[in-house]
FIVO-622350 format. One record per residue: residue number from 1; residue in one letter; x, z, y of N, C-alpha, C in turn. Coordinates in Angstrom, 3 decimals, padded with zeros to 6 digits, always signed. Each point is the difference from the previous one (the first is absolute). Layout:
! FIVO-622350
@pos NUM&code A&n_u X&n_w Z&n_v Y&ca_u X&ca_w Z&ca_v Y&c_u X&c_w Z&c_v Y
...
This chain:
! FIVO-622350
@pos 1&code X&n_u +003.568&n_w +003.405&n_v -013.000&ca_u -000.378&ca_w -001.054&ca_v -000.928&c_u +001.268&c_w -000.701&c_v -000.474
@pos 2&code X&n_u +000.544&n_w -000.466&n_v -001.230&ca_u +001.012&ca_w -000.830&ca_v -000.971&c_u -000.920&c_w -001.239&c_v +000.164
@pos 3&code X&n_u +001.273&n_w -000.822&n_v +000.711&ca_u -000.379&ca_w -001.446&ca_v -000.401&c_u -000.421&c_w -000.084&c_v -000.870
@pos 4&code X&n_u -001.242&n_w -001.261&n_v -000.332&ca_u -000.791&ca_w -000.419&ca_v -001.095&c_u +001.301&c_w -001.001&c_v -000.817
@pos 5&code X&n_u -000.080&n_w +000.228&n_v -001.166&ca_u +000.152&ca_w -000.885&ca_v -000.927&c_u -000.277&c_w -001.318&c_v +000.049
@pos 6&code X&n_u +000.754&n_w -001.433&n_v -000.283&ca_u -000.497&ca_w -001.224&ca_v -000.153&c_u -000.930&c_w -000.186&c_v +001.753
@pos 7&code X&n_u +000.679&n_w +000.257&n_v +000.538&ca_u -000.998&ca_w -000.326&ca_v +001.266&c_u +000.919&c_w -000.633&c_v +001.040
@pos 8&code X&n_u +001.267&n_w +000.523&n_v +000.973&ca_u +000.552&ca_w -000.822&ca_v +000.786&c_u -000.537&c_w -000.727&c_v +001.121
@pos 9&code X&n_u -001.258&n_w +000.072&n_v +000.586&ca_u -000.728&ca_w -000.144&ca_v +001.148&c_u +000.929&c_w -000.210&c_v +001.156
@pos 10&code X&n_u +001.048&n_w +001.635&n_v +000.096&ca_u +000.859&ca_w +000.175&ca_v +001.104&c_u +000.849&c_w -001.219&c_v +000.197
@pos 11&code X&n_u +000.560&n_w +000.025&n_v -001.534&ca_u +000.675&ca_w -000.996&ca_v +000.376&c_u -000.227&c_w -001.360&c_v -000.145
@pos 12&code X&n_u -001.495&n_w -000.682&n_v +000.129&ca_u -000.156&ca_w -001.327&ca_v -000.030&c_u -001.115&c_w +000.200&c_v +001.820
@pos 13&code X&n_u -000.608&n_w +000.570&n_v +000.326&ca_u -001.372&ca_w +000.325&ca_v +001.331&c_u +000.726&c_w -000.605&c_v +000.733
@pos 14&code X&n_u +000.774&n_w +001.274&n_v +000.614&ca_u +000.769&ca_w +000.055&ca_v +001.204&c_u +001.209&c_w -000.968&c_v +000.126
@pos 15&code X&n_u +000.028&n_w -000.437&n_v +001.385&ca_u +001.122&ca_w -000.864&ca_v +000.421&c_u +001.522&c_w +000.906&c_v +000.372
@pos 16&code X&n_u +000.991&n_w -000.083&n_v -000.791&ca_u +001.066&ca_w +000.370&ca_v +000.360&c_u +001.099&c_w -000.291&c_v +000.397
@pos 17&code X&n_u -000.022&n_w +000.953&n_v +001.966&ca_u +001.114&ca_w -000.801&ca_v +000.448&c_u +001.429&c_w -000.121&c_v +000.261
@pos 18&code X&n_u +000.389&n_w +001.212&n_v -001.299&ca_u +001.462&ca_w +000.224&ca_v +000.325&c_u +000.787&c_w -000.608&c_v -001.404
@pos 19&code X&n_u +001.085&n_w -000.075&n_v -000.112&ca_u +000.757&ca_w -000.782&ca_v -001.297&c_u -000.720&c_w +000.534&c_v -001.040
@pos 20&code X&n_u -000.511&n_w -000.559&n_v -001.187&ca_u +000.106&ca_w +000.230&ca_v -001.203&c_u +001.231&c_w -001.066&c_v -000.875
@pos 21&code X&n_u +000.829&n_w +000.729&n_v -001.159&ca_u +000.719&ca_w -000.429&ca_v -000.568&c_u -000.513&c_w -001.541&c_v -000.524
@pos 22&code X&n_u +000.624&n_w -001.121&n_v +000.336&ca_u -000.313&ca_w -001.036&ca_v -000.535&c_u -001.539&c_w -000.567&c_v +000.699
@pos 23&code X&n_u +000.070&n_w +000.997&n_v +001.056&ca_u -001.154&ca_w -000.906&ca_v +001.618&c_u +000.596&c_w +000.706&c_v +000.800
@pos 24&code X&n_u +000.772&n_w -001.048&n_v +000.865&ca_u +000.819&ca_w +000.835&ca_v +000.609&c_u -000.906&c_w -000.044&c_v +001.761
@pos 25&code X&n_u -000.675&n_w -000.279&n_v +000.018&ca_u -001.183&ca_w -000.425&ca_v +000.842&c_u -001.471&c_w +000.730&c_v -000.274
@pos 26&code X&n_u +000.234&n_w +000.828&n_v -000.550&ca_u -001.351&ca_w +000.424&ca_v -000.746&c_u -000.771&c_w -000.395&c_v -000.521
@pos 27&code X&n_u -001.725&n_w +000.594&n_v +000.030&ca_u -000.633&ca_w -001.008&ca_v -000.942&c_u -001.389&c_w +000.378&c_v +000.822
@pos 28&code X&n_u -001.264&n_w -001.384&n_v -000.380&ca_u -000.869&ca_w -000.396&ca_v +000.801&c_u -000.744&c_w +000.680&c_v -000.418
@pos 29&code X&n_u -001.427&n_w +000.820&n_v +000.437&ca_u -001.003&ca_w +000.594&ca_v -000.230&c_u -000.604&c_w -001.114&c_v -001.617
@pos 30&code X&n_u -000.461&n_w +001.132&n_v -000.870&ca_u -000.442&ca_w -001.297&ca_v -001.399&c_u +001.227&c_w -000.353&c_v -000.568
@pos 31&code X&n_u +000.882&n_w -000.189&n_v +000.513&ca_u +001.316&ca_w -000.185&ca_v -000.787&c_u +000.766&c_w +000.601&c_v -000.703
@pos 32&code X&n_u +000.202&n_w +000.126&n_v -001.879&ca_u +000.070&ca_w +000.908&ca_v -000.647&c_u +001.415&c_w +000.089&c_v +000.589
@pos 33&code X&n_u +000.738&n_w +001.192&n_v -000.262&ca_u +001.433&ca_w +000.309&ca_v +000.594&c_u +000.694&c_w -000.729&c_v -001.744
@pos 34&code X&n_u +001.257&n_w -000.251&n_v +000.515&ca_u +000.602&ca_w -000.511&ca_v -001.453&c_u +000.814&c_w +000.836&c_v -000.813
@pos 35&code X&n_u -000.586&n_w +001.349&n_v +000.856&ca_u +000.709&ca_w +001.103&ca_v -000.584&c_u -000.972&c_w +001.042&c_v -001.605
@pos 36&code X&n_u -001.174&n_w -001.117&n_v +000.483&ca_u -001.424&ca_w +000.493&ca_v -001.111&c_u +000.278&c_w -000.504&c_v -000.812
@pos 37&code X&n_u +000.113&n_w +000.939&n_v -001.072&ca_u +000.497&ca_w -000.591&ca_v -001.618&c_u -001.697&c_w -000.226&c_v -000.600
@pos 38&code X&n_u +000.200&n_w -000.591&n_v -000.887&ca_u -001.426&ca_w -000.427&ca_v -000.558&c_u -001.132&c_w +000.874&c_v -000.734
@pos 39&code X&n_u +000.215&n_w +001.380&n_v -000.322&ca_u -000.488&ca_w +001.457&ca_v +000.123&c_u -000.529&c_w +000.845&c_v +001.210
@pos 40&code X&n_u +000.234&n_w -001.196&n_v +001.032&ca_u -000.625&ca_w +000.600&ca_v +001.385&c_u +000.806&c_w +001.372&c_v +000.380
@pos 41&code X&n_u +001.232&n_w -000.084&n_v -000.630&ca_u +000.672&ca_w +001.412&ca_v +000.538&c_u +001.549&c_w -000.541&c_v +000.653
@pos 42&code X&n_u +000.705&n_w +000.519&n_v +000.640&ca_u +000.870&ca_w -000.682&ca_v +001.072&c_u +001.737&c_w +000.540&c_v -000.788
@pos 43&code X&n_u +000.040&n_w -001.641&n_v +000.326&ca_u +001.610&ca_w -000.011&ca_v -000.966&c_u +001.557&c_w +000.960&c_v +001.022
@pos 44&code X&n_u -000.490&n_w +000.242&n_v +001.073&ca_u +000.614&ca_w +000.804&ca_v +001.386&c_u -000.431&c_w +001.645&c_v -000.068
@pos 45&code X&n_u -000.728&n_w -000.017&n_v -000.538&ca_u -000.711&ca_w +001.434&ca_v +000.361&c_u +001.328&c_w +001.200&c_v -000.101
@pos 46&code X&n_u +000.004&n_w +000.649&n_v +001.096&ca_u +001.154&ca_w +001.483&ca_v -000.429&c_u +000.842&c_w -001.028&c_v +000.543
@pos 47&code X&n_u +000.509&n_w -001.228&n_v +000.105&ca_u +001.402&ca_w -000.362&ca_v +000.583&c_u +000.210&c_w -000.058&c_v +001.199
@pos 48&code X&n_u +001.042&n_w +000.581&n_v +000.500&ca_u +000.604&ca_w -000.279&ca_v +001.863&c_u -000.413&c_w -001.323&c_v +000.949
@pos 49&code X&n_u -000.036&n_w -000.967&n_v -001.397&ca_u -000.095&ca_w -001.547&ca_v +000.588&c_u -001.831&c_w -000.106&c_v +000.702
@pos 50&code X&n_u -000.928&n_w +000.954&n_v -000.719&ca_u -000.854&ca_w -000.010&ca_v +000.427&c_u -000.769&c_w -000.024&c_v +001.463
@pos 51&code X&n_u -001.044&n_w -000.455&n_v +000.416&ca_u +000.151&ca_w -000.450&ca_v +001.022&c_u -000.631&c_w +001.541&c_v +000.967
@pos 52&code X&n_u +000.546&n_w +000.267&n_v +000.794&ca_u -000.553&ca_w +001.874&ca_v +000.547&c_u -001.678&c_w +000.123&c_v -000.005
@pos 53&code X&n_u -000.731&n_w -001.227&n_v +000.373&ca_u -001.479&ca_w -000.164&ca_v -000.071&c_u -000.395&c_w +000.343&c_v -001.142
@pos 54&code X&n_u +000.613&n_w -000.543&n_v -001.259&ca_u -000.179&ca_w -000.072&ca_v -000.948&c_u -000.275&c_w +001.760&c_v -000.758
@pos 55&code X&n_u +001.411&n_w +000.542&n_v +000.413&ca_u +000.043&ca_w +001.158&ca_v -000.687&c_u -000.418&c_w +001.338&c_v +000.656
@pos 56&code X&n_u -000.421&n_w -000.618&n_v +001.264&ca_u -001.074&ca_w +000.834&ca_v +000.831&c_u -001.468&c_w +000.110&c_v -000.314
@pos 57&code X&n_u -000.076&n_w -000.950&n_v -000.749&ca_u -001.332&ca_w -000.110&ca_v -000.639&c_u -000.219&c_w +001.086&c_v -000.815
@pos 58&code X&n_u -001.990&n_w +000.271&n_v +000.564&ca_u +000.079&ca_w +001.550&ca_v -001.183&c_u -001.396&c_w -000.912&c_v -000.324
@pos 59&code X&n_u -000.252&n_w +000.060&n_v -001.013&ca_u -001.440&ca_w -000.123&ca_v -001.018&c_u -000.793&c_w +000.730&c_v +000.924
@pos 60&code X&n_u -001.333&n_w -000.322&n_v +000.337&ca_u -001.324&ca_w +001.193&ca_v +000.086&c_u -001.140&c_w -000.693&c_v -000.196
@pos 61&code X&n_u -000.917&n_w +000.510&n_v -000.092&ca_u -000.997&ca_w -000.064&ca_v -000.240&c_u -000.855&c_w -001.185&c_v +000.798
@pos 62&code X&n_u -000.047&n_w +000.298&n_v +001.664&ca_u -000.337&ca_w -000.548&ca_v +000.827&c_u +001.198&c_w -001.430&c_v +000.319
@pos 63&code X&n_u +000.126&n_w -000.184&n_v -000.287&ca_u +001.316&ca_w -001.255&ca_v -000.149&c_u -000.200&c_w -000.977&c_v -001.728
@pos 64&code X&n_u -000.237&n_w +001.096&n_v -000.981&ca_u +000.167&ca_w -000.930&ca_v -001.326&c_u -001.199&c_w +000.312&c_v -000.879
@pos 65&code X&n_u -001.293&n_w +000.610&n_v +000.676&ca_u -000.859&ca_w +000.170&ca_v -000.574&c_u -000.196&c_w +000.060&c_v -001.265
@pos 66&code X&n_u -000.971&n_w -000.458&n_v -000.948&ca_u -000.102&ca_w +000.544&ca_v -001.110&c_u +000.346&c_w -001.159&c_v -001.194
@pos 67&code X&n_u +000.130&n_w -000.967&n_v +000.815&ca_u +000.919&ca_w -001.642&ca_v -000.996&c_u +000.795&c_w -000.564&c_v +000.894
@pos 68&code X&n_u +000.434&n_w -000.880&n_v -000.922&ca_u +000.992&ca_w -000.999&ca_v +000.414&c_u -000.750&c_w -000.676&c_v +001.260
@pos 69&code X&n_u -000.708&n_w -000.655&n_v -000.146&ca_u -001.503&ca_w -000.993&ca_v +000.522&c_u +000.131&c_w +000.545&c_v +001.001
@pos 70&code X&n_u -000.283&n_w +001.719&n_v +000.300&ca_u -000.324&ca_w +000.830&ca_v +001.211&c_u +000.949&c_w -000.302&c_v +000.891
@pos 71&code X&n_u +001.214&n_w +000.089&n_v -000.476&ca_u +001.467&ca_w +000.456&ca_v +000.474&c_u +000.457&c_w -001.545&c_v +000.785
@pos 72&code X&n_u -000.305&n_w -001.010&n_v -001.108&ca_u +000.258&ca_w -001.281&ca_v +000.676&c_u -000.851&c_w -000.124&c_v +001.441
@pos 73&code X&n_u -001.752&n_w +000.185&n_v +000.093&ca_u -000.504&ca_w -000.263&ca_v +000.671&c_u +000.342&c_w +001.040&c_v +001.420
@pos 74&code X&n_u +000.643&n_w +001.789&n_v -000.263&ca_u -000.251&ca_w +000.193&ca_v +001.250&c_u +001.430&c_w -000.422&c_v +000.643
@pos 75&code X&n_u +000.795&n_w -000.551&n_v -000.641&ca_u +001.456&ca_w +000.064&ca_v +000.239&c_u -000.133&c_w -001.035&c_v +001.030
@pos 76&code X&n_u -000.767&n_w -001.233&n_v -000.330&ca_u -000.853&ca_w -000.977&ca_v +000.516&c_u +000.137&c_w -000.065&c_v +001.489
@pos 77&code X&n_u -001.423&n_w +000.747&n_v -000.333&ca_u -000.596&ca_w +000.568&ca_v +001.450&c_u +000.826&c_w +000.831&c_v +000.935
@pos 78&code X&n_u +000.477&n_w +000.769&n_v -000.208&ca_u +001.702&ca_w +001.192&ca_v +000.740&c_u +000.647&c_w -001.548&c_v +000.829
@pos 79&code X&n_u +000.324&n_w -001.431&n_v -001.200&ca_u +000.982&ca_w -000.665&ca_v +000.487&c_u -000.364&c_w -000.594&c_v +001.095
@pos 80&code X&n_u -001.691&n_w -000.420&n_v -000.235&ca_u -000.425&ca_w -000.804&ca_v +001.112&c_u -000.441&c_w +000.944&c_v +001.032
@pos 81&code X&n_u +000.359&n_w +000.926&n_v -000.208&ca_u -000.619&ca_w +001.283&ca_v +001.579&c_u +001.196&c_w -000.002&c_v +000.967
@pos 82&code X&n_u +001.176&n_w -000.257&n_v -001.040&ca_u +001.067&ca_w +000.965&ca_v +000.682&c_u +000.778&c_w -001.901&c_v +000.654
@pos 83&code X&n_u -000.663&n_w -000.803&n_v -000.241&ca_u +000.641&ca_w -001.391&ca_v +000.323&c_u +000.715&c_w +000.160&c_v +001.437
């Protein structure tokens, strides 16, 4: 599956806890990363600076379902399982 278009779920759901450029502390579950340009597509993407979580990330199905909505909600649920 290719990341969805205009969507960015990954990078607003989940809490991330290793440096992102300009959070050098990461960022809180719900908390858009400030690396999300306003197209919902990521101003880091392909760069070194990226965070390894980040670019370990693969799109699927069962993770980003069939919307945005989906993707927010199971990203959600993963965060509060894995607390």
């Amino acid at each position: 599956m290719l990341c969805r278009s205009h969507c960015g779920a990954c990078c607003t759901a989940p809490s991330i806890s290793s440096p992102i450029p300009g959070m050098p502390n990461g960022k809180a579950a719900g908390e858009p990363c400030i690396k999300l340009l306003q197209d919902m597509s990521c101003a880091i993407f392909g760069s070194p600076s990226r965070p390894k979580v980040c670019a370990d990330f693969m799109a699927e199905t069962a993770i980003c379902g069939d919307t945005r909505e989906d993707a927010i909600m199971i990203l959600d649920i993963l965060e509060n399982d894995t607390k």
